[in-house]
VOPAGU-2260 file (C-alpha; in pm, 1 decimal, decimal comma):
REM VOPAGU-2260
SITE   aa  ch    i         X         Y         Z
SITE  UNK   A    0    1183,3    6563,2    2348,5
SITE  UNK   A    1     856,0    6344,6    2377,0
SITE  UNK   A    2     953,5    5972,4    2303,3
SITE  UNK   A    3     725,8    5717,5    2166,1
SITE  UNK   A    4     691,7    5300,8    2272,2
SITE  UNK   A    5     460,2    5064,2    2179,9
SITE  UNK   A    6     156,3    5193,4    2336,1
SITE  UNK   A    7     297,8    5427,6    2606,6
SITE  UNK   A    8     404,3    5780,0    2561,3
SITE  UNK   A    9     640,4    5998,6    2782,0
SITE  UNK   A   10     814,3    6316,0    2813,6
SITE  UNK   A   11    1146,9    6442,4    2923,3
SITE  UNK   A   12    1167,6    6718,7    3200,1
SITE  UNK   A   13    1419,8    6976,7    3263,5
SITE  UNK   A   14    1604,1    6737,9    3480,4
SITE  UNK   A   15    1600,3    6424,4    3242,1
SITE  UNK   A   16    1265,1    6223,7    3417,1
SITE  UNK   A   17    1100,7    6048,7    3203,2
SITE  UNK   A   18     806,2    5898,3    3363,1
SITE  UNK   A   19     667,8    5641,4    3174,3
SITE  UNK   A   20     258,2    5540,2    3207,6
SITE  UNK   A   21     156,4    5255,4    3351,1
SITE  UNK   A   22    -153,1    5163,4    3330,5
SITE  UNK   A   23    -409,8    4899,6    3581,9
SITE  UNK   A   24    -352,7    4609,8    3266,5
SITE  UNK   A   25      -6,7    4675,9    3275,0
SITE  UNK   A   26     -23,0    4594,8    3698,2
SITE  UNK   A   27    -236,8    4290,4    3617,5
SITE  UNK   A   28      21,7    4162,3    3355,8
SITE  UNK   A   29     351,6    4174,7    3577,4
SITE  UNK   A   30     137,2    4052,3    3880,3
SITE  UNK   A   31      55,3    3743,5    3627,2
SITE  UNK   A   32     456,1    3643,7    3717,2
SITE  UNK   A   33     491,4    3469,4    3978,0
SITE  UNK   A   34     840,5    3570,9    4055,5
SITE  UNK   A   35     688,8    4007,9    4091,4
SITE  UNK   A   36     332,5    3865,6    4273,6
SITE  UNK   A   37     589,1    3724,0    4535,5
SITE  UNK   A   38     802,8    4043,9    4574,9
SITE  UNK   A   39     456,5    4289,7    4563,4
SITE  UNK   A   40     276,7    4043,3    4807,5
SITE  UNK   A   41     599,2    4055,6    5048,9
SITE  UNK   A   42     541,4    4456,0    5037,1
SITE  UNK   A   43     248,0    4455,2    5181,1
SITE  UNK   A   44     289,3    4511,0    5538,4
SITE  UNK   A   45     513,2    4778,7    5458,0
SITE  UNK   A   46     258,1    4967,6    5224,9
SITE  UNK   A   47      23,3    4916,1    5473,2
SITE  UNK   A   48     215,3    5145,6    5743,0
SITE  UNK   A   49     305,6    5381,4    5512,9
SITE  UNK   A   50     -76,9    5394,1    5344,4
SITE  UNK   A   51    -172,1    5411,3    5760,6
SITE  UNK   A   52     117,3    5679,4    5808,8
SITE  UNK   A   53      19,6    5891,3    5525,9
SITE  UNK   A   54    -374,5    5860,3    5581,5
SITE  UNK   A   55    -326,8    6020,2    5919,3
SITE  UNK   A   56    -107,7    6306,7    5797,7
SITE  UNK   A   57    -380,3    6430,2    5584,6
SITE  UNK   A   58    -657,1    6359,9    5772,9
SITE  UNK   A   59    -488,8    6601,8    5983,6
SITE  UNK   A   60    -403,3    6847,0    5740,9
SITE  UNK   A   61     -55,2    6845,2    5778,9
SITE  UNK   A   62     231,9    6884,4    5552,2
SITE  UNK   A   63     558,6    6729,8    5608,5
SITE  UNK   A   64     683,4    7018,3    5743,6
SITE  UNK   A   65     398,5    7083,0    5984,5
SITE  UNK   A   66     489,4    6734,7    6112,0
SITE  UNK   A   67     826,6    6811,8    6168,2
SITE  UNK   A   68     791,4    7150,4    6377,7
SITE  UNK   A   69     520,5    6939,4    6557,7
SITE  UNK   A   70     804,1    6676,1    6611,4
SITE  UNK   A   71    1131,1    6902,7    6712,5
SITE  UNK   A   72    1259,9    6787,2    6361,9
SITE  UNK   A   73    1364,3    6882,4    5966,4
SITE  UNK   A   74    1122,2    6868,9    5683,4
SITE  UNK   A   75    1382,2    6605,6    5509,6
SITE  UNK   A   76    1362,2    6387,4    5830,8
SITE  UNK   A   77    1000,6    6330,6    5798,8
SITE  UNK   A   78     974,1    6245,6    5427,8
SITE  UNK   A   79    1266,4    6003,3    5484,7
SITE  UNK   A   80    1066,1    5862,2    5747,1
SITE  UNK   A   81     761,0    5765,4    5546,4
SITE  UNK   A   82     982,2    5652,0    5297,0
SITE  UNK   A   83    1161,4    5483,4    5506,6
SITE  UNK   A   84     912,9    5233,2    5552,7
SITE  UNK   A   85     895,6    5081,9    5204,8
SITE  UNK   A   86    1286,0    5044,9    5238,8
SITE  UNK   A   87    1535,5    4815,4    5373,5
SITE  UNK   A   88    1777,1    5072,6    5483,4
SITE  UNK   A   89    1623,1    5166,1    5824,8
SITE  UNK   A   90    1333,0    5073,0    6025,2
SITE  UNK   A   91    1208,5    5382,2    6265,8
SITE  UNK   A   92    1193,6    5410,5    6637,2
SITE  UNK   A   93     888,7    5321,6    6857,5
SITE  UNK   A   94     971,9    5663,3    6965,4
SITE  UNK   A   95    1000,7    5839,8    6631,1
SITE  UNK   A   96     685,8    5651,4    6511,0
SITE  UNK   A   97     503,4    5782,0    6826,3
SITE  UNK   A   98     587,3    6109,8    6787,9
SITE  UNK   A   99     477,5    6107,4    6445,3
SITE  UNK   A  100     132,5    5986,2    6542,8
SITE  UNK   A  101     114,8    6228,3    6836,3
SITE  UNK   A  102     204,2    6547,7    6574,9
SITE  UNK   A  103     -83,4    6372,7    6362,4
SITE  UNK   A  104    -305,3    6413,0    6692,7
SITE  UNK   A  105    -314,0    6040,2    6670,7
SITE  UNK   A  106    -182,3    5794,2    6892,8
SITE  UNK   A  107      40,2    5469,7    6783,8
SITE  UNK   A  108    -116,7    5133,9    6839,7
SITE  UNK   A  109      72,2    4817,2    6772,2
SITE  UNK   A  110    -123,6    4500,9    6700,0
SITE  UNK   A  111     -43,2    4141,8    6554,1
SITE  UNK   A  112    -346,6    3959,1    6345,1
């Protein structure tokens, strides 16, 4: 099941995933393109919410479905929620993203720099 390339090496689960390694010299080689350093750097603020969203979750302890009883919500609502924000397909609420912070004990402050 274990498949060989040129200086990576992955395996197939149950399921058919086959994560392949990817290594910080691999990152520094596509972010030598111009055309991915343009799509990664117009991630950013997005990563940063999420990186934000995710640091407060565990500084709290929480799991994902700590959040959501917290929040009067599912498990799957939450972890579409953080992903949510490294996708196009929908932005969250004000009000969702404040409740989030409040079931982090946190509160949600916007800024512009």
């Amino acid at each position: 099941m274990a498949k060989a390339t040129d200086h990576t090496r992955h395996t197939e689960d149950s399921e058919g995933f086959a994560p392949v390694a990817h290594t910080k010299a691999d990152t520094e080689q596509l972010l030598a393109r111009g055309d991915v350093r343009a799509a990664y750097d117009a991630l950013d603020d997005e990563y940063a919410a999420l990186r934000v969203i995710l640091s407060a979750r565990r500084e709290a302890g929480l799991t994902q479905a700590q959040i959501a009883e917290r929040m009067g919500t599912t498990a799957s609502a939450v972890s579409r929620l953080e992903a949510s924000l490294v996708s196009e397909k929908h932005s969250p609420s004000f009000a969702t993203l404040r409740k989030y912070a409040a079931a982090c004990g946190k509160r949600l402050i916007i800024s512009f720099a």
